[in-house]
N, C-alpha and C positions, 0 to 999 in steps of 0.2 A: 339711582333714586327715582328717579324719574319711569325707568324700565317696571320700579316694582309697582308704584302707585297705579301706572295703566294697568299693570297687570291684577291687581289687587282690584280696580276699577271692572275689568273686563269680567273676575269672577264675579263679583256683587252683582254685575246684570244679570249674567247667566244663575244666581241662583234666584234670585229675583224673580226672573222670568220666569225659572221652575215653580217658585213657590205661587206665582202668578196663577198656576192652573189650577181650576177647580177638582175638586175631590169628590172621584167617585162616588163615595156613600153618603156621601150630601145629595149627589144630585139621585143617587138611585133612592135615597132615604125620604126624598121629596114628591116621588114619585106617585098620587092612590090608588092608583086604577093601574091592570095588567096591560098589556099591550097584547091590543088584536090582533088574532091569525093564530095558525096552527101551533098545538103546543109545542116548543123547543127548548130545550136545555142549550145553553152557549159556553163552549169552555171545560173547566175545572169545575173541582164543587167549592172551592176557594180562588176564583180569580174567573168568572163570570156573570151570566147574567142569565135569562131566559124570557121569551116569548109567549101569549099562550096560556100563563098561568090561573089556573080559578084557585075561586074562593073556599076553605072550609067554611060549611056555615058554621054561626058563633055555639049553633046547639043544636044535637040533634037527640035521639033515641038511647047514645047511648057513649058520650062525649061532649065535653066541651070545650071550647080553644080559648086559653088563660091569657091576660094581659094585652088583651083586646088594644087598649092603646100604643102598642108600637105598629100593629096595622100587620100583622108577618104571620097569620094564617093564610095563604097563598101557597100554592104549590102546581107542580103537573099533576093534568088528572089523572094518572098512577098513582102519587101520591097523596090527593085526596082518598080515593078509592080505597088504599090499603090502611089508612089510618080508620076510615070508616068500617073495613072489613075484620082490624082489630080490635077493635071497640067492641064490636058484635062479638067478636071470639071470646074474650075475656070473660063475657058473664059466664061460658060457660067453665068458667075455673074460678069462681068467686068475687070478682070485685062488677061493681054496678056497670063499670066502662072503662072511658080514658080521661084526664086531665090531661088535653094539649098545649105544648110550649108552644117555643119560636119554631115555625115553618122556613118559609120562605116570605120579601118584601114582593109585591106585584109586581115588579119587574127583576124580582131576583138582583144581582148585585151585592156588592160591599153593606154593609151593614154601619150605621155610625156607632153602634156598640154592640160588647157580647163579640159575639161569633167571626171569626176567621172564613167558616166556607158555609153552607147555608145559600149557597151564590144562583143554583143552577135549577132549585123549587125540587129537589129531588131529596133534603133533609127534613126530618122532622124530631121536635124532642119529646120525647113523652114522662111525664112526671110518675117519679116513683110513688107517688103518693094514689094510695088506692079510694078513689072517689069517693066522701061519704054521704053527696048528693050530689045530681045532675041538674040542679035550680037555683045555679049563682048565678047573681048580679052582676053585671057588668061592675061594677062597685067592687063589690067581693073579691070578683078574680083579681082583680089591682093589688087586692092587701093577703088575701090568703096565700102562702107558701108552703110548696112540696116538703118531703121530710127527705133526709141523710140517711142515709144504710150503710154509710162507712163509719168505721170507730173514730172518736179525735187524733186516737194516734193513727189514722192511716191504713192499718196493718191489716184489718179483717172487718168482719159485715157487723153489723150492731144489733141491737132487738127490734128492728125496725123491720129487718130483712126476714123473709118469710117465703115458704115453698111455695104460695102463689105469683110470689115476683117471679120465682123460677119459670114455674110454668108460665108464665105471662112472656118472658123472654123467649124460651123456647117455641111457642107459638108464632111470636115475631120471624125469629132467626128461622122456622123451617119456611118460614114464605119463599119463595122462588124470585120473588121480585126484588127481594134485599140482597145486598149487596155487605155490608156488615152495620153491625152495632158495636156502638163505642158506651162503655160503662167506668165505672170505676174500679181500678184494678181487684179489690178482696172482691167483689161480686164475681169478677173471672174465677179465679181462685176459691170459690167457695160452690161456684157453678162444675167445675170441673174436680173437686174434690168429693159432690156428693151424684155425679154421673157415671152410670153404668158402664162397663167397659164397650156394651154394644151399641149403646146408645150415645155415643159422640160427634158423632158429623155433626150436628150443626152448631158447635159450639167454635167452629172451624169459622163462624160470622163473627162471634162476639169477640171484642176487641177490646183488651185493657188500655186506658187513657186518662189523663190527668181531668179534674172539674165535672166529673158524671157519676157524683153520691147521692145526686138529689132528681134525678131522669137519667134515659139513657137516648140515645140519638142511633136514631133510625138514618139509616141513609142506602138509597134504592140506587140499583144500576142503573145506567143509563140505557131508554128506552131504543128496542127496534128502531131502525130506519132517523134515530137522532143522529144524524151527519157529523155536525157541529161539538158535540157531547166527548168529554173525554174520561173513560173509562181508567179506571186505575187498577193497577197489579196490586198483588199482597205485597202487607210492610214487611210480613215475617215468610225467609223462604221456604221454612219448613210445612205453611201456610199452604203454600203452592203445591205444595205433593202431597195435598187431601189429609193433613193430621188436624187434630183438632184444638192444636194451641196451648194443651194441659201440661208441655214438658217443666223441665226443671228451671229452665231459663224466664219462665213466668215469677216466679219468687225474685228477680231483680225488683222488680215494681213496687215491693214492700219491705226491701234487704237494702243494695247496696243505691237505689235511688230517693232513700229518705236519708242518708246517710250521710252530710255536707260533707264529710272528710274525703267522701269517694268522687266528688263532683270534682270537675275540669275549669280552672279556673273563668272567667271571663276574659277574653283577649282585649283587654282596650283600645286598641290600635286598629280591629276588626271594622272594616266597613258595615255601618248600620243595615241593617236586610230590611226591609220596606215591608211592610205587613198589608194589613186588606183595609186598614183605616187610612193608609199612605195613598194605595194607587188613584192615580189619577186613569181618565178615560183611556188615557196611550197605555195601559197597562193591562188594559182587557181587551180578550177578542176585540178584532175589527168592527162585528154584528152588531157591538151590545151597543156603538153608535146609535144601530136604528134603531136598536130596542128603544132606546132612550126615547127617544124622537116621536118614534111610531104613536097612532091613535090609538 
C-alpha cells in the first residue's frame, strides 16, 4: 500500500513538473518583433522556429495581408519576395492581386491556433478569394472572409472555382522557389482532369489535403546555405520519379476517405502524439532557445 502511494506520489510530480513547463506557442505567440540577424529557418516547417524574419507590409500595389491582428505576416525574405512577385503575376491573368493569410509569427514557432507548421517563415496561405479591392481597413480584413471552391459534399469544385484559380495556381506551382502547395483535394482532381497531357510537371507541386477549400498554402524550400532548415522528401513515392500526381490513387481523397465505414478505428489505448500546441521548448531545435531570447 504504502509502495503504491509513493509510487502514485512520484508520478504526480513528474507530471506536474511536465506540465510545469511553459508552451512553446505561448512564448513564440508573445513574441512582436523578429529576432535580429541573418535570415534562418530552424528545423521542420512544423516543429521550429526562425531568425531573421521581415515583415509583409500590411499593403502594397497589388496585395494585402488579412487578419492583421494575429500579427503572422512575417516570413523569410524569399518569402516575402515570392508572395509580392505573385501578386504582380496574377494581374496578368485577371484578378487585381492577392488576399494574404497566415504567414509566419516573428519569430516563427508554434502557433496558439490554426496551424501545425507555419513554424520556419517559409509558409504562406493565400486566399481563394479573388480580391475585389486592394483598400480594406484594417477593420474589414478582421470580418471579411475568403470563399470555398469545394462542394458541401467534399467530392468536387463548386461555382466558386474558375480557370483563373487555375492559372493563379500554375503560376505559383511553376515558381522554382516552391516547394509544393497544399489545396483541397477536388481542386487537384479537377486541376489534373482539365490538364494537357504535355503540360503536367507542375502539378507534381500541388498537393491534395484536408482544410484548403478556402486558400491554398504555399510552402517554399528551404533556402541555399540554410544549415539548420530541414528539407522534406515527397509524401507520395510515385511523386519522386517526376509524375504529376494525376494517377488513380488520387480519387481515395473523395471515395474511400469520406467514407467512415472505410476508416480504422481509433485505438484508445494509443499513446497521445503531442501536436505543435503541446511542445514545450525541449521539443524544438536547440536554436529556437536563442531565437527566443535574441534582440
Amino acid at each position: 500500500m504504502i509502495r503504491t502511494l509513493c509510487t502514485g506520489l512520484v508520478l504526480g510530480l513528474v507530471a506536474l513538473s511536465a506540465s510545469a513547463e511553459p508552451l512553446a506557442n505561448k512564448l513564440f505567440g508573445a513574441a512582436n518583433a523578429p529576432a535580429q540577424g541573418d535570415p534562418m529557418p530552424v528545423g521542420s516547417y512544423s516543429r521550429g522556429c526562425a531568425a531573421g524574419l521581415v515583415e509583409l507590409p500590411e499593403t502594397g500595389p497589388t496585395w494585402q495581408a488579412m487578419r492583421l491582428s494575429r500579427n503572422r505576416n512575417f516570413g523569410h525574405p524569399l518569402l516575402v519576395d515570392f508572395v509580392q512577385d505573385l501578386s504582380q503575376e496574377v494581374t496578368r491573368l485577371g484578378w487585381r492581386g492577392l488576399y494574404v493569410g497566415d504567414m509566419s509569427q516573428p519569430r516563427g514557432g508554434p502557433m496558439t491556433s490554426g496551424h501545425a507548421s507555419h513554424q520556419i517563415g517559409l509558409d504562406a496561405d493565400i486566399w481563394m478569394l479573388p480580391p475585389p479591392r486592394l483598400t480594406l481597413t484594417r477593420a474589414e480584413r478582421e470580418q471579411i472572409s475568403s470563399i470555398s471552391v469545394r462542394s458541401d459534399d467534399q467530392r468536387r469544385v463548386n461555382g466558386n472555382w474558375t480557370a483563373q484559380h487555375a492559372a493563379v495556381l500554375k503560376a505559383a506551382a511553376s515558381d522554382p522557389r516552391v516547394d509544393r502547395i497544399f489545396v483541397t483535394p477536388p481542386v487537384k482532381i479537377e486541376l489534373c482532369r482539365n490538364a494537357s497531357r504535355r503540360d503536367k510537371a507542375w502539378l507534381q507541386k500541388i498537393r491534395p489535403y484536408w482544410g484548403h477549400d478556402a486558400h491554398f498554402h504555399v510552402r517554399l524550400k528551404c533556402p541555399k546555405g540554410a544549415s539548420f532548415c530541414q528539407t522534406q522528401t515527397p509524401t507520395v513515392a510515385e511523386l519522386s520519379n517526376g509524375g504529376s500526381g494525376c494517377d488513380e490513387s488520387l480519387n481515395w481523397w473523395v471515395t474511400d476517405a469520406l467514407d467512415p465505414s472505410k476508416q480504422q478505428p481509433a485505438d484508445p489505448d494509443a499513446p497521445k502524439q503531442k501536436g505543435a500546441r503541446d511542445y514545450t521548448m525541449a521539443d524544438l531545435p536547440g536554436q529556437c532557445a536563442s531565437v527566443l531570447s535574441a534582440r
